[in-house]
N, C-alpha and C positions, 0 to 999 in steps of 0.2 A: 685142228687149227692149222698147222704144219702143212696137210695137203690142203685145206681151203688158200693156202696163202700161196701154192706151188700151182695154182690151177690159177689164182688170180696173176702171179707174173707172166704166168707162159703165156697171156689173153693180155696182159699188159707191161710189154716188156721195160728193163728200167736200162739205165745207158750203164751205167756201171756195173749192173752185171752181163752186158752184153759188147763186149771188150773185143774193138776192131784195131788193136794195137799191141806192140811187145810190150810196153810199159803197163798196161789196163789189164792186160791179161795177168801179168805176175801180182798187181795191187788186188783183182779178184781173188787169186789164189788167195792169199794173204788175208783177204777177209774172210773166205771160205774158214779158214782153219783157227782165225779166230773165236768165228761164231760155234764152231763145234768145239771146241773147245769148253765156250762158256756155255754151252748145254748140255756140256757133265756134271756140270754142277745146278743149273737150272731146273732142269727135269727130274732129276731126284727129288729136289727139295720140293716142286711142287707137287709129286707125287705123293712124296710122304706129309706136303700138308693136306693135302685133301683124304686122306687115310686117318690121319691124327682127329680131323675134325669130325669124320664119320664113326671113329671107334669111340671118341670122348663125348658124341654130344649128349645130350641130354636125357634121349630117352631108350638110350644102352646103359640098363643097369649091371652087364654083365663084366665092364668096363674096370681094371682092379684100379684104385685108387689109389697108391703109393707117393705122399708127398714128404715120405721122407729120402726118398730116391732120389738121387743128383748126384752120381757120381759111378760113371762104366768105362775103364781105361780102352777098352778096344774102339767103343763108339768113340770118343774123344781123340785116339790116334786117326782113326779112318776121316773124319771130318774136318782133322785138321790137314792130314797131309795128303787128300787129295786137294785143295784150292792150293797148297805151297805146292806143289807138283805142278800145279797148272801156272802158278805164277812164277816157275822157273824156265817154262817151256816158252811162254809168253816172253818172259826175257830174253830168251835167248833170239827165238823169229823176229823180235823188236830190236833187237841189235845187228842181226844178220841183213834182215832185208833193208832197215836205212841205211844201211851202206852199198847194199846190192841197190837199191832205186836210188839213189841220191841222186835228183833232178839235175845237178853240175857234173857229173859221170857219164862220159862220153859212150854213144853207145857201138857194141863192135859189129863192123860191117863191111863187104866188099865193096861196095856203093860211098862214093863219097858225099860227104856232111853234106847237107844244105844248109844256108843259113840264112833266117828270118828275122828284121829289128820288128818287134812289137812294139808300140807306143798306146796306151790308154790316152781317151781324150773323152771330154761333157762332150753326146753321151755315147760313143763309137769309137772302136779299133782302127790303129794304122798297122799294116803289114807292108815291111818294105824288105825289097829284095836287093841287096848292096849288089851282088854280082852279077844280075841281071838287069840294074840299073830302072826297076819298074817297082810300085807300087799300089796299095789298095785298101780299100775302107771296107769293114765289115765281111772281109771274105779271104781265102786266100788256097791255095792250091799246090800240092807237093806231090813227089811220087811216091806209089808203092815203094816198101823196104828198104827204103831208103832215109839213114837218122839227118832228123831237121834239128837243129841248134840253134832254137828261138832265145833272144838276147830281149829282155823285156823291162820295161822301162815307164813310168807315167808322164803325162806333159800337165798336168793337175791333180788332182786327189791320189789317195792309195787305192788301186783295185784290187782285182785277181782274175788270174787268166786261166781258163778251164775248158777241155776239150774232154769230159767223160769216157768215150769212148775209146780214146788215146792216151788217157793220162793225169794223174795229180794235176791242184793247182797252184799253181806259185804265183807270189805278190809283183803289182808292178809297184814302184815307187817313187816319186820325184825325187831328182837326185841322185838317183841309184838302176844300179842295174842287175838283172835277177836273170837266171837261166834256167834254161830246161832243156832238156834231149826227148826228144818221143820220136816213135818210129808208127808208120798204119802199116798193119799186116794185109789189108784188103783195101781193093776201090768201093769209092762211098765220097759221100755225104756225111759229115757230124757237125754235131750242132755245137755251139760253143756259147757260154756263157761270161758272164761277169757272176765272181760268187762271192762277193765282198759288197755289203751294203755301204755304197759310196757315197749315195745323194737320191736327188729324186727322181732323176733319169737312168739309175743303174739297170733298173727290170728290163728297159731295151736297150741294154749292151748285148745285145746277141751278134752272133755272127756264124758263118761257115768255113769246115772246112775240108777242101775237097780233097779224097788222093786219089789219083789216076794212073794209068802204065806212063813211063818213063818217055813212052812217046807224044802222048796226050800232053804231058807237061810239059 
């Protein structure tokens, strides 16, 4: 299953795990060592169910019958305190990295910030650029390595602003204004979505966004 599922992304790539950004790249990580994680405990257990069902079933009489058995301290310590081991190690990466990704944490660089207003609108993006004094719907363009400081905000409904490839998403909201730091490691194209069902025009809220070298932009 495991390589049928590794033959099928390599043929179908998915945007988050293919992280053209510093922010996407450490949220990958982070999922990486989730998922291994919960397949310390996954894989045993399915293992040992399909062993339990093959030695118990029906026409293995050689199979010892002991239903007055329930109770083995070693099996009980092991079972328990490998999931408490793993819910402490969970704990811990769940405390370290939102504070390491906190979308409002500015990001460190030699390159100074750029700065982007997002506005959600029925059913398209505004991207306005305060200090270039220019503006755009549905697309917008930033350079290489360089951290953008997108200040986001709704002009109707609650959306969410989502760049896969570059980064978490965080809410826009009328009334309010919500941040994010992302940086792209490479030139490209990504695609960007709306990931909050908002209404009946949300599925095209799409948008792009481009990063280029420093001079392109």
């Amino acid at each position: 299953v495991l390589a049928a599922l590794t033959l099928f992304l390599r043929s179908h790539p998915v945007d988050v795990l293919s992280p053209k950004g510093v922010i996407a790249s450490k949220e990958r990580q982070l999922m990486y060592y989730a998922v291994g994680l919960g397949l310390i405990v996954v894989i045993p257990v399915y293992i040992m169910t399909a062993m339990i069902a093959w030695k118990y079933r029906e026409g293995n009489h050689k199979a010892r019958y002991t239903p007055d058995w329930n109770h083995n301290r070693a099996l009980e310590i092991t079972w328990w305190a490998i999931p408490c081991a793993i819910i402490v190690v969970l704990a811990v990466l769940t405390w370290t990295s939102s504070h390491a990704l906190d979308p409002y944490k500015p990001l460190a660089s030699h390159n100074k910030t750029l700065t982007i207003q997002v506005v959600s609108l029925d059913w398209k993006w505004l991207f306005i650029y305060p200090e270039q004094n220019i503006a755009s719907v549905n697309a917008f363009q930033i350079p290489v390595n360089t951290p953008v400081d997108f200040n986001i905000t709704s002009d109707t409904v609650m959306n969410s602003f989502w760049i896969p490839q570059l980064g978490g998403q965080i809410y826009s909201m009328p009334g309010m204004s919500t941040q994010l730091y992302l940086e792209a490691s490479a030139a490209g194209s990504y695609n960007g979505v709306s990931a909050n069902i908002s209404g009946k025009g949300f599925a095209g809220m799409t948008f792009i966004a481009k990063a280029t070298s420093a001079a392109d932009f």
